[in-house]
C-alpha positions as CSV (number, residue, x, y, z in Angstrom):
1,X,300.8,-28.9,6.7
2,X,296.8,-29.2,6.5
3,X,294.6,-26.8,5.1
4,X,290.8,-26.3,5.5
5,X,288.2,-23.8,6.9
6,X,287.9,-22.7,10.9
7,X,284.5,-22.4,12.2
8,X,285.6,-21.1,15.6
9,X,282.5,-18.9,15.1
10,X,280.5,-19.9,11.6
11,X,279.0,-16.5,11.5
12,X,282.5,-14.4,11.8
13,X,284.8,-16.8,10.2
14,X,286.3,-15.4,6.9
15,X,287.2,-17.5,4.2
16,X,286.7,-15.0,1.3
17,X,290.6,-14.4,0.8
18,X,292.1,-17.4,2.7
19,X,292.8,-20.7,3.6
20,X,293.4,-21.0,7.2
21,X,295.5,-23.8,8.9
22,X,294.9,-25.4,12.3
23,X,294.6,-28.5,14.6
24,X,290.8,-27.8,15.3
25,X,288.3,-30.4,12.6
26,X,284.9,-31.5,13.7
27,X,283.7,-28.1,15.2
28,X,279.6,-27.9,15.0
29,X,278.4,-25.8,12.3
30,X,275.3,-24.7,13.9
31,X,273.3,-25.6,10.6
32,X,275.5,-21.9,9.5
33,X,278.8,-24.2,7.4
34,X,279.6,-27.0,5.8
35,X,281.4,-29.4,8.0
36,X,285.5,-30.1,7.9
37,X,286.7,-32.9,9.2
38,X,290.1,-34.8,9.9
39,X,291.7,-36.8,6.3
40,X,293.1,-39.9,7.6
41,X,295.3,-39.6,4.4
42,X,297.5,-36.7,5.7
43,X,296.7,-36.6,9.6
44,X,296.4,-39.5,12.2
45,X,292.2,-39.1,13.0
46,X,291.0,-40.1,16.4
47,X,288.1,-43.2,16.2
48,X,284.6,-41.9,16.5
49,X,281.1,-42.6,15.8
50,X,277.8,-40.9,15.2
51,X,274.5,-41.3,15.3
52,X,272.2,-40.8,12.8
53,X,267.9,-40.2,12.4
54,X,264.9,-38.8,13.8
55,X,265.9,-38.9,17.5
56,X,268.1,-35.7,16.3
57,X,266.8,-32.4,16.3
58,X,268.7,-30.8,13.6
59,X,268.1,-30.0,10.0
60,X,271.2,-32.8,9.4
61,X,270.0,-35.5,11.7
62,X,270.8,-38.2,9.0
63,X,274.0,-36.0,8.0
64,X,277.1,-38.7,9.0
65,X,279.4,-35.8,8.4
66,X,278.1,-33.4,11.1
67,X,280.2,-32.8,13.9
68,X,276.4,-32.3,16.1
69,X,275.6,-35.7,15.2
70,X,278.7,-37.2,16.6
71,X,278.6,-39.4,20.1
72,X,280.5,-40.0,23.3
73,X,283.8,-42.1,23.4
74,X,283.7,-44.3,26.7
75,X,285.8,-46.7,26.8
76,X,285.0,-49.2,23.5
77,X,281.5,-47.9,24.1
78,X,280.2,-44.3,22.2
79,X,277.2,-42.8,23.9
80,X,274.7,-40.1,23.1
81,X,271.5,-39.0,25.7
82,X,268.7,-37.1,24.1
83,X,265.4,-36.4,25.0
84,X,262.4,-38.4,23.3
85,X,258.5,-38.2,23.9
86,X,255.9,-40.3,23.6
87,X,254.5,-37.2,21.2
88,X,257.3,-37.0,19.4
89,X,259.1,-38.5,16.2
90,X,258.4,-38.0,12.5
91,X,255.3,-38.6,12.9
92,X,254.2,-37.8,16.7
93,X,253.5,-40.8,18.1
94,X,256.9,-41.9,19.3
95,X,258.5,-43.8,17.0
96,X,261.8,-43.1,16.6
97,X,264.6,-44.3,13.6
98,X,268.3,-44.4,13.6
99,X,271.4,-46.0,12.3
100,X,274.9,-45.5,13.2
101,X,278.1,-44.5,11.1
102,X,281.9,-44.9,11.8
103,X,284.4,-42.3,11.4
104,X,282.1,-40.0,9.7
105,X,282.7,-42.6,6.5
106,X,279.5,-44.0,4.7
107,X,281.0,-47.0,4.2
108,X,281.2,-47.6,7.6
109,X,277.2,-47.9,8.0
110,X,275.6,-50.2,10.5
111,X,271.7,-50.8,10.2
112,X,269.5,-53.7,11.6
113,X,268.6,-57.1,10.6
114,X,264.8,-56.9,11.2
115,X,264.7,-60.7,11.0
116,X,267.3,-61.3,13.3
117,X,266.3,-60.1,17.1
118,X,266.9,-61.2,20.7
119,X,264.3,-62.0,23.0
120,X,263.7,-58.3,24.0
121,X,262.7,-58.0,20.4
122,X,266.3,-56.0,20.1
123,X,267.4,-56.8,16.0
124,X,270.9,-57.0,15.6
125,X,273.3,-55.0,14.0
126,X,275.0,-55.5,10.3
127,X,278.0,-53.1,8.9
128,X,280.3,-53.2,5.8
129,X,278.3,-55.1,2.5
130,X,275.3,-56.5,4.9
131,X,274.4,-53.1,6.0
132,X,272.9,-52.1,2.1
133,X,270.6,-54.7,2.7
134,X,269.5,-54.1,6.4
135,X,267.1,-51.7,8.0
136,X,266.8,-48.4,10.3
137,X,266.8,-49.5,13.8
138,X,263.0,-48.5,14.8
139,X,261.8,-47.9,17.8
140,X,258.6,-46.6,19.7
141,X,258.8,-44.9,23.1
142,X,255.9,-44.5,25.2
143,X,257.0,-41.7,27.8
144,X,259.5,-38.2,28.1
145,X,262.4,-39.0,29.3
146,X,266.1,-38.5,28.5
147,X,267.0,-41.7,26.6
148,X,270.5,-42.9,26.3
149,X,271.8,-44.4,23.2
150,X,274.9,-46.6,23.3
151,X,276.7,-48.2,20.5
152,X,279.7,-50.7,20.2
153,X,281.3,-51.2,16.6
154,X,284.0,-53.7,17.5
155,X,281.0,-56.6,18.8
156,X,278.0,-55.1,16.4
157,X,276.0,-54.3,19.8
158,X,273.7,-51.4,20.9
159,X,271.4,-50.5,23.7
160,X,268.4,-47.9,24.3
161,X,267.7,-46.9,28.1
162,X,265.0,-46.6,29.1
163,X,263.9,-49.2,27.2
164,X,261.5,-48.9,24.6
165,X,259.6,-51.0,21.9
166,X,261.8,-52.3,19.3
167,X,259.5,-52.6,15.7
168,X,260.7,-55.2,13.3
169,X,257.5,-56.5,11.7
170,X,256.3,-55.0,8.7
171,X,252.4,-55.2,8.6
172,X,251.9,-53.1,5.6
173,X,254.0,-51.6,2.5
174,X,253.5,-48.2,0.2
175,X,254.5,-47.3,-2.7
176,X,255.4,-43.5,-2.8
177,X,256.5,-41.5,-5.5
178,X,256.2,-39.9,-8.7
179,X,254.2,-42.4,-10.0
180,X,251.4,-41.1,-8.8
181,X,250.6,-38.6,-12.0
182,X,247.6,-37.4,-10.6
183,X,248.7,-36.4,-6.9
184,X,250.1,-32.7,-6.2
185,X,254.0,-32.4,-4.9
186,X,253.1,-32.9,-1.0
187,X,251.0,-35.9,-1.6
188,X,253.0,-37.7,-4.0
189,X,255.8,-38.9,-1.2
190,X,253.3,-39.2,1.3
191,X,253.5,-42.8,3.1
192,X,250.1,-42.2,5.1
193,X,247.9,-41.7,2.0
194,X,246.0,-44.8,1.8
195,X,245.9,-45.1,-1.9
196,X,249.4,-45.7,-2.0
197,X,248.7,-48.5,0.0
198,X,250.1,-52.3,-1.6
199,X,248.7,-55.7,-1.0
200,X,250.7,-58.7,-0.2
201,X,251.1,-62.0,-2.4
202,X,252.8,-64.4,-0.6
203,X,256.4,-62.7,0.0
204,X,256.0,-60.1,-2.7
205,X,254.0,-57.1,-1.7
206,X,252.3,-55.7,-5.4
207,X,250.4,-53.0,-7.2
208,X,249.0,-52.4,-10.5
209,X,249.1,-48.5,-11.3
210,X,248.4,-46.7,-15.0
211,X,251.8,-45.2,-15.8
212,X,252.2,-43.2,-19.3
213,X,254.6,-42.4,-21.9
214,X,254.6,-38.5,-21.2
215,X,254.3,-39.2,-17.2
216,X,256.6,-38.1,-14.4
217,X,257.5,-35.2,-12.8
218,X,255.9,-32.3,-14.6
219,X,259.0,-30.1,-15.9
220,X,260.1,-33.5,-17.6
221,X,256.7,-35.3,-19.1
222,X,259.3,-38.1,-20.1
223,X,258.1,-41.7,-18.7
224,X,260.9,-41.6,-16.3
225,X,259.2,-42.2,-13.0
226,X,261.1,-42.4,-9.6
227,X,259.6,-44.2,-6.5
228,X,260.2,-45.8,-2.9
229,X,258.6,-48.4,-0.8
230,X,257.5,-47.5,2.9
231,X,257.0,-50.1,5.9
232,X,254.0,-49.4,8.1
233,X,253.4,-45.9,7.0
234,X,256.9,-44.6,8.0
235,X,259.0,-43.3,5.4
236,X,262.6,-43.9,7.4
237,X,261.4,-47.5,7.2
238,X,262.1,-47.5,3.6
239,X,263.0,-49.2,0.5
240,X,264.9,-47.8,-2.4
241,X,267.4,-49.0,-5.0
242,X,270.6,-50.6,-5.0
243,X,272.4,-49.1,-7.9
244,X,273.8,-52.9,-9.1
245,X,271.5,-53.4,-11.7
246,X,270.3,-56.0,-10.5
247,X,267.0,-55.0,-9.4
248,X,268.2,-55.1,-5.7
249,X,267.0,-53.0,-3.0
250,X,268.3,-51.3,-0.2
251,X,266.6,-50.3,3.5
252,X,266.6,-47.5,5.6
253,X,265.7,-45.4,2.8
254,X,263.2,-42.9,2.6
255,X,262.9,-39.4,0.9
256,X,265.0,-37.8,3.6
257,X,267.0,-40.5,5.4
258,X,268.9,-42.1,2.0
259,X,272.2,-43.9,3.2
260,X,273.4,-40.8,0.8
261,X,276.3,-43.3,-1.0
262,X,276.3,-43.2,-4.9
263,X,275.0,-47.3,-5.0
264,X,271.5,-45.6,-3.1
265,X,269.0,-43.9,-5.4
266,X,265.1,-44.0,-5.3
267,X,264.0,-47.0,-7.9
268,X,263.9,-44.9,-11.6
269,X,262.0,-47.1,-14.3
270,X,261.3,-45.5,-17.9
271,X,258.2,-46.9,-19.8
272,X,257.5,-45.8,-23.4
273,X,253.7,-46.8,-23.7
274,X,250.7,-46.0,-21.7
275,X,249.4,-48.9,-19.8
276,X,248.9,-50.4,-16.1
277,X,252.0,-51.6,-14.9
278,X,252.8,-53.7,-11.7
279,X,255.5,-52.7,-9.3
280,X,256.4,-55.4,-7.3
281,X,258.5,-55.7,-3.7
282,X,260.1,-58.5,-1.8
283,X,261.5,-57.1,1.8
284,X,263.6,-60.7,2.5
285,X,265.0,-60.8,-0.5
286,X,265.4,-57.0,-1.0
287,X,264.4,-57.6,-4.8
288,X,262.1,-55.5,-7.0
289,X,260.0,-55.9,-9.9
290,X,258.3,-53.8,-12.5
291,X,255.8,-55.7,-15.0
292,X,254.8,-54.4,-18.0
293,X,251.4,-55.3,-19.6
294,X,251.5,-57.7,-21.7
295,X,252.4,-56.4,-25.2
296,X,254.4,-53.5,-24.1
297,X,257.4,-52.6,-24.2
298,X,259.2,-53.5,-21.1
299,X,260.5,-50.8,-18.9
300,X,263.9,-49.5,-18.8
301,X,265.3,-49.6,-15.3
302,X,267.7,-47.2,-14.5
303,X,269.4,-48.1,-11.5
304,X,273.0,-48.8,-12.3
305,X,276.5,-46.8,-11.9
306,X,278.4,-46.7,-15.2
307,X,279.1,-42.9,-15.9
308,X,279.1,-40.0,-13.5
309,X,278.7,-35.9,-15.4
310,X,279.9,-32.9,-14.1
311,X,277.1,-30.7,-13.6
312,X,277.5,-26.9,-12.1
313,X,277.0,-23.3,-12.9
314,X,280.3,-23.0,-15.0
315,X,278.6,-24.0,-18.0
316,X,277.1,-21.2,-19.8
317,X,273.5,-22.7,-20.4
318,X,271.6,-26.8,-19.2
319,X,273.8,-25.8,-16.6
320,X,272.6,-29.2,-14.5
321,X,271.6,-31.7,-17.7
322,X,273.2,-34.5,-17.1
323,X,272.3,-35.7,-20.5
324,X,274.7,-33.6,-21.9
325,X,277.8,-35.1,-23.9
326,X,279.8,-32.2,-22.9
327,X,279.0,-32.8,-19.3
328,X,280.4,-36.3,-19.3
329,X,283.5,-37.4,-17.4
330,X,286.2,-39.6,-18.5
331,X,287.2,-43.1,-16.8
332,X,290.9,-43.3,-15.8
333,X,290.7,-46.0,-13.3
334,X,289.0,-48.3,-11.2
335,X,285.5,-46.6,-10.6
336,X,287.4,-43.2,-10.9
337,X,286.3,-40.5,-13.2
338,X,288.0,-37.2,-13.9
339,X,287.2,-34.0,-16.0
340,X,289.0,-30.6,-16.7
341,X,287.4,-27.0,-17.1
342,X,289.2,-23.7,-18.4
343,X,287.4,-21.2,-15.5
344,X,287.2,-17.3,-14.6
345,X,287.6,-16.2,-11.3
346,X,284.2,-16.3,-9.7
347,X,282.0,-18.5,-7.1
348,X,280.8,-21.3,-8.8
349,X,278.3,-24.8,-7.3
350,X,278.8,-27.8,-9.1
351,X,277.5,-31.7,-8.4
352,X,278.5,-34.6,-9.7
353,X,275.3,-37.1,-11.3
354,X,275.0,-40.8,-12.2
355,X,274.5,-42.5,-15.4
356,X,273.2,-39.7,-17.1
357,X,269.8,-39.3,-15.0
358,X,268.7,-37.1,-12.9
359,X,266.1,-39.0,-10.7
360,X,269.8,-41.6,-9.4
361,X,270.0,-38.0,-7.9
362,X,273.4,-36.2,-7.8
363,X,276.3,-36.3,-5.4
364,X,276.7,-32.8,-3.8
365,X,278.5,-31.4,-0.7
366,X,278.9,-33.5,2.3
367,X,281.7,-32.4,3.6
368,X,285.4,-30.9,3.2
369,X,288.3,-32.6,4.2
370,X,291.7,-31.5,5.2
371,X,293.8,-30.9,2.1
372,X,297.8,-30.7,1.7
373,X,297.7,-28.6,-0.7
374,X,296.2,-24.8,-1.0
375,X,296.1,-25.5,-4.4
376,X,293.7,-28.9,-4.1
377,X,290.3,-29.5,-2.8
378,X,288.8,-32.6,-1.0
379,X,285.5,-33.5,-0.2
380,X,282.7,-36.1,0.5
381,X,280.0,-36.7,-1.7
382,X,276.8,-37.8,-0.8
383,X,273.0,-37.0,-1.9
384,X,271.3,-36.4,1.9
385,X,268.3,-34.7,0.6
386,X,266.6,-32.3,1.1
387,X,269.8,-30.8,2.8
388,X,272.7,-31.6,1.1
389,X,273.9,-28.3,-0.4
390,X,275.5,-28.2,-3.8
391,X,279.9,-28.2,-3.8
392,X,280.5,-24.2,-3.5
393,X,284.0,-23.3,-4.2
394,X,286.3,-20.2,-5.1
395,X,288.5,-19.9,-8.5
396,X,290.7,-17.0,-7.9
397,X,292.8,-17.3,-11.3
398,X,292.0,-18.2,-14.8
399,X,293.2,-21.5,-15.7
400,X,292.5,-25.2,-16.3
401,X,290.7,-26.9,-13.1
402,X,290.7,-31.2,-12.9
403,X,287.5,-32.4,-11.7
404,X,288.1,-36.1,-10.0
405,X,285.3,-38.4,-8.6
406,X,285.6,-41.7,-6.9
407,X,283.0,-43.7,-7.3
408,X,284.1,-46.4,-4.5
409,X,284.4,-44.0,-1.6
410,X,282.2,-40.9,-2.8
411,X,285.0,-38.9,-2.7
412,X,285.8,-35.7,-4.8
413,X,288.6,-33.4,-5.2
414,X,289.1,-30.0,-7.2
415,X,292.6,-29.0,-8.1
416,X,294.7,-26.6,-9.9
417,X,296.4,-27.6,-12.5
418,X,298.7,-24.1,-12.6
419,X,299.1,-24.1,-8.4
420,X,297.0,-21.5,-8.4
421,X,294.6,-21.5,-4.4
422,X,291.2,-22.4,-4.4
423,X,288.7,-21.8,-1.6
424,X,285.9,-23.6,0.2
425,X,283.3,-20.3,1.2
426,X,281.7,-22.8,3.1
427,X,280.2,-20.5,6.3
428,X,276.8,-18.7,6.2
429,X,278.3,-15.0,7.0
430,X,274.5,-13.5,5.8
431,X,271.4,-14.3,5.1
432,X,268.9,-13.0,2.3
433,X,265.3,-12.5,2.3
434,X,264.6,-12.2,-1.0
435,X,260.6,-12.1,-3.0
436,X,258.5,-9.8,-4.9
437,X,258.6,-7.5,-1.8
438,X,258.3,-3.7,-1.8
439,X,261.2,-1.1,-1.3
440,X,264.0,-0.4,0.9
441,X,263.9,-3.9,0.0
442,X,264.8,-4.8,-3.6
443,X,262.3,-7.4,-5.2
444,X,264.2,-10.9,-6.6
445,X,267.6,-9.6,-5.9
446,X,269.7,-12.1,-4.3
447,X,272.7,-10.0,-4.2
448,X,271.6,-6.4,-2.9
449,X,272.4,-5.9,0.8
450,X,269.1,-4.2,1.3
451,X,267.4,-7.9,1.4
452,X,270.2,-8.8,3.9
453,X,268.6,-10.4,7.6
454,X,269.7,-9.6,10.8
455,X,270.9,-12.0,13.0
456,X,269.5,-12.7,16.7
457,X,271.5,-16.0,17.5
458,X,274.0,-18.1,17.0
459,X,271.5,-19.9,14.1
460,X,269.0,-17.4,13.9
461,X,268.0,-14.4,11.2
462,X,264.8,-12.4,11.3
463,X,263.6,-9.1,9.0
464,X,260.5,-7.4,9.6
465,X,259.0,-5.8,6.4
466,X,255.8,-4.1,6.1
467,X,253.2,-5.3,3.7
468,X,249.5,-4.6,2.2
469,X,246.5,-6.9,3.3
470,X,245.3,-9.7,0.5
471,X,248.6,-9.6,-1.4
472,X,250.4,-12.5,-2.4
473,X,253.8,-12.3,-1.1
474,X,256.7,-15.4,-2.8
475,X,260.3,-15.5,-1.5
476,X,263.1,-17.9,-0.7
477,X,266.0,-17.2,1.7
478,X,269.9,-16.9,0.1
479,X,273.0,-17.0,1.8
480,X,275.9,-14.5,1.4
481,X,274.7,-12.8,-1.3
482,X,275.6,-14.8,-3.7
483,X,272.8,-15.0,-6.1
484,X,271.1,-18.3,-6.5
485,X,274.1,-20.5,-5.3
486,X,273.3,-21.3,-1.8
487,X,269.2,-21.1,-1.2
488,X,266.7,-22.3,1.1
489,X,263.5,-23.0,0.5
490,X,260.6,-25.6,1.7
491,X,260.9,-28.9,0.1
492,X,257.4,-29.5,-0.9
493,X,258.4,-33.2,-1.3
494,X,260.0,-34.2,1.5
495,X,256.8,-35.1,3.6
496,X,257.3,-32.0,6.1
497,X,254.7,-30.0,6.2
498,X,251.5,-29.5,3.8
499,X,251.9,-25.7,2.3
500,X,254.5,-22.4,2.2
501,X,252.6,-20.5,4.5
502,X,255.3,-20.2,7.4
503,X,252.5,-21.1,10.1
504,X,255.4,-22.3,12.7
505,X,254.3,-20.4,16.0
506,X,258.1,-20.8,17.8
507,X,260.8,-21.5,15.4
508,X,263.6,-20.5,17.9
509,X,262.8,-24.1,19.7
510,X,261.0,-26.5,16.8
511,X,260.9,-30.0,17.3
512,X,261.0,-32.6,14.6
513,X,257.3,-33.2,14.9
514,X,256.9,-29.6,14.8
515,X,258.7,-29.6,11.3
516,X,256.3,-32.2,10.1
517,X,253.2,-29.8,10.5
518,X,254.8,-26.3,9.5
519,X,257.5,-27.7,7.1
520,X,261.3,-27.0,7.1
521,X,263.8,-25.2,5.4
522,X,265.9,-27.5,3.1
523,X,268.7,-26.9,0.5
524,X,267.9,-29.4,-2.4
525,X,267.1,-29.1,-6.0
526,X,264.5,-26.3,-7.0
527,X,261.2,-25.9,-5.1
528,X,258.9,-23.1,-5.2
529,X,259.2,-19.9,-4.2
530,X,257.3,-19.8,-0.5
531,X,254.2,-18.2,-0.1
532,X,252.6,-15.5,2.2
533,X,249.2,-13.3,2.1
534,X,248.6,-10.6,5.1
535,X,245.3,-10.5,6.1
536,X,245.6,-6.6,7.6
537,X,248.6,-4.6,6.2
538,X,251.3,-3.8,8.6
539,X,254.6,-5.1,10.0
540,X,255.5,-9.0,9.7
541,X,258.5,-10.6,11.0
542,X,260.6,-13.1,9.3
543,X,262.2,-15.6,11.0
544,X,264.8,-18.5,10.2
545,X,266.4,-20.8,12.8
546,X,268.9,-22.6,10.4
547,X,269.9,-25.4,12.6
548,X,266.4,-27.1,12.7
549,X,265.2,-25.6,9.8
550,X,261.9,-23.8,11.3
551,X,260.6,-20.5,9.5
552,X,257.8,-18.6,10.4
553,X,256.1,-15.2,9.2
554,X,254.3,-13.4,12.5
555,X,252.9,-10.1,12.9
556,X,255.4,-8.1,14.6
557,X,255.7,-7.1,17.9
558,X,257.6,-3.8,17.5
């Protein structure tokens, strides 16, 4: 028999002293749980396919493991209709990106080959091994309409009707990323800024930036820098690394649309002298360089797989250092890697990181998968940021706990070794304002009930709290009361939006582009606190729609 979470109803569903059993996988989580889908291992899944990017308006429109993002089975055909406008898109002018995914399995990944089109323009379609070293499908509409997207795996076809404009060319390249020292955190991943603009020399595309010894992101000052490459000022037609070492790049990566495997990270280089260094790109071949000047040291390039840490809030202190020996796991097979934890009863969030650095970014919660055993748990890993949550999980008895990661399939498991259950509190049953604000509510206190939101839809919280004009209010939104496990925040990084303010006007019925100018909601690493200050003391309301992300802060209306 199977075991794994119901989200009938994500807001009702108890899984605080349970495990539940049940035919139903793939029910749509509403941006309020952690998907559950079918393990082909133990059950006999049905075929299906989804589609992924910014023609999806959800908070996990590149998430292959959302039961939303899944399409239409017609025949050997899937389907999906949606409705696009020439306004619309990352950007709001229309253009449109997208890939499509098998079986809710990254492996299964099928991009474009931007050099190989029909005479529409159309590129085709690469899967398996080609697909690292393909593109986004792009695409520029230039009405409204309700657009139909079909796919075929078995003959590598697709189709877009209406028909719009399919881009392939890439007429200019950026270079985005911490290696800009002197930018703030919403300029530094910005692909419109025209400094981070690059020239092209020949089939290389180049730049010579001053990169230092104590440089990087600011809570590190270590050298170790982390950047992507951009086509045509559009981050989802992107370029990071292919964890080979090899220098090899991968497309259809940007800060928010990674293909999420374990072999994807953003480039990471270490230098160890100041100096002006060149950073150098080649889209055909998908190779990259980084030159030091002469009589430096070269750089160390970090983009390789050869250790994975087990990194989570078990540990008593550098909770998620993966530079820890302690954190380390051990190899006991082919790309397989295991480690085992005496734990207390308690909720605990763990991730799994690569070769020791933070910046190949860490393999957190993609989704659960049936398990056999009540004992056992299965998941897929992936690094979807900024909304991949970290693995939350429920030790209900003292004892040892085995750790596994496989580094082939991104796939984890957490198991007993005394039989004793484990659960997956996986749904959003609450959510929590929580800031410096002023009683009945109770200032930076995830767990009090008094910061608890009320829910007015099926995705949607509000509060309404009175404040005093000209005071600077900071907050971040918890689930379940949990302390700091499961918290949303705005990304500053992730090229949505340009402050904390919570300026959204309707965030019951936000729209991608909507989320590019008032910012969204995300679940990755650490950001700031957000930020509000009244101009006239009185009632505001807060409000959270969790599928799309969209917050706001609005004088109330009572």
């Amino acid at each position: 028999m199977a075991f794994f979470v119901v989200f009938v109803n994500p807001v009702k569903a108890d899984v605080s002293n349970q495990v539940f059993s049940t035919p139903i996988v793939n029910q749509k989580t509403e941006g309020m749980a952690i998907p559950v889908l079918c393990n082909p291992d133990i059950s006999q899944c049905p075929a299906s396919a989804q589609l992924l990017g910014t023609v999806n308006n959800n908070r996990g429109h590149w998430n292959p493991f959302l039961p939303e993002n899944n399409m239409i089975e017609d025949g050997p055909l899937y389907y999906k209709e949606l409705e696009l406008k020439a306004n619309g898109g990352r950007h709001g002018n229309g253009i449109y990106a997208f890939r499509f995914v098998t079986n809710q399995n990254l492996q299964q990944t099928f991009k474009a080959d931007h050099n190989r089109t029909d005479s529409t323009g159309k590129p085709k379609l690469v899967a398996g091994e080609l697909a690292h070293q393909a593109q986004n499908i792009i695409i520029k509409v230039d009405r409204d309409d309700v657009y139909k997207i079909s796919f075929n795996p078995s003959n590598l076809t697709f189709d877009v009707t209406p028909h719009p404009t399919y881009l392939t060319k890439i007429e200019s390249v950026q270079l985005n990323g911490f290696v800009w020292d002197d930018e703030d955190m919403f300029q530094k991943f910005d692909e419109t800024r025209a400094n981070h603009e690059i020239t092209k020399n020949g089939d290389w595309w180049e730049k010579t930036i001053p990169l230092k010894a104590n440089g990087g992101i600011d809570f590190r000052a270590d050298g170790v820098y982390q950047f992507l490459f951009s086509a045509n000022h559009n981050e989802d037609w992107g370029f990071g690394a292919y964890n080979n070492g090899k220098n090899t790049l991968t497309g259809g990566t940007g800060f928010g649309s990674s293909g999420g495997q374990s072999r994807h990270s953003a480039i990471t280089i270490q230098v160890f002298e100041d100096g002006n260094y060149t950073l150098q790109m080649n889209p055909l071949e998908y190779k990259f360089q980084v030159k030091a000047p002469e009589g430096v040291r070269p750089v160390k390039i970090w983009n390789d797989v050869n250790s994975f840490q087990l990194l989570g809030t078990f540990y008593p202190d550098v909770q998620f250092d993966p530079t820890k020996a302690e954190h380390n796991m051990e190899p006991v097979g082919d790309k397989i890697w295991t480690k085992t934890l005496q734990l207390k009863p308690g909720i605990y969030g763990a991730n799994f990181a690569i070769s020791g650095e933070l910046f190949l970014d860490t393999m957190a919660l993609g989704a659960w998968l049936e398990s056999d055993h009540p004992n056992k748990l299965i998941g897929r890993g992936w690094h979807g940021k900024p909304n991949e949550p970290n693995i939350f999980f429920e030790v209900k008895e003292t004892g040892a706990y085995r750790f596994t990661y496989d580094g082939a399939q991104d796939q984890f498991s957490i198991e007993s070794l005394s039989n004793a259950p484990l659960q997956p509190p996986a749904v959003i049953e609450t959510l929590q304002l929580v800031g410096n604000f002023p009683e009945p509510l109770q200032a930076w206190e995830p767990t009090s009930t008094a910061n608890n939101m009320q829910q007015i839809g099926p995705h949607i919280f509000s509060k309404d709290v009175q404040l005093e004009a000209n005071r600077k209010y900071e907050y971040k939104y918890n689930a379940n009361n949990w302390g700091w496990l499961w918290v949303f925040a705005d990304y500053e990084l992730d090229g949505y939006g340009r402050d904390f303010l919570g300026r959204n006007p309707d965030p019951a019925h936000a729209r991608i582009e909507d989320l590019k100018v008032y910012g969204q909601l995300t679940t990755h690493g650490n950001p700031p606190p957000l930020q509000f200050t009244p101009t006239a003391s009185g009632w505001y309301t807060f409000t959270v729609n969790l599928e799309t992300g969209a917050y706001s802060v609005q004088p109330s209306k009572k």
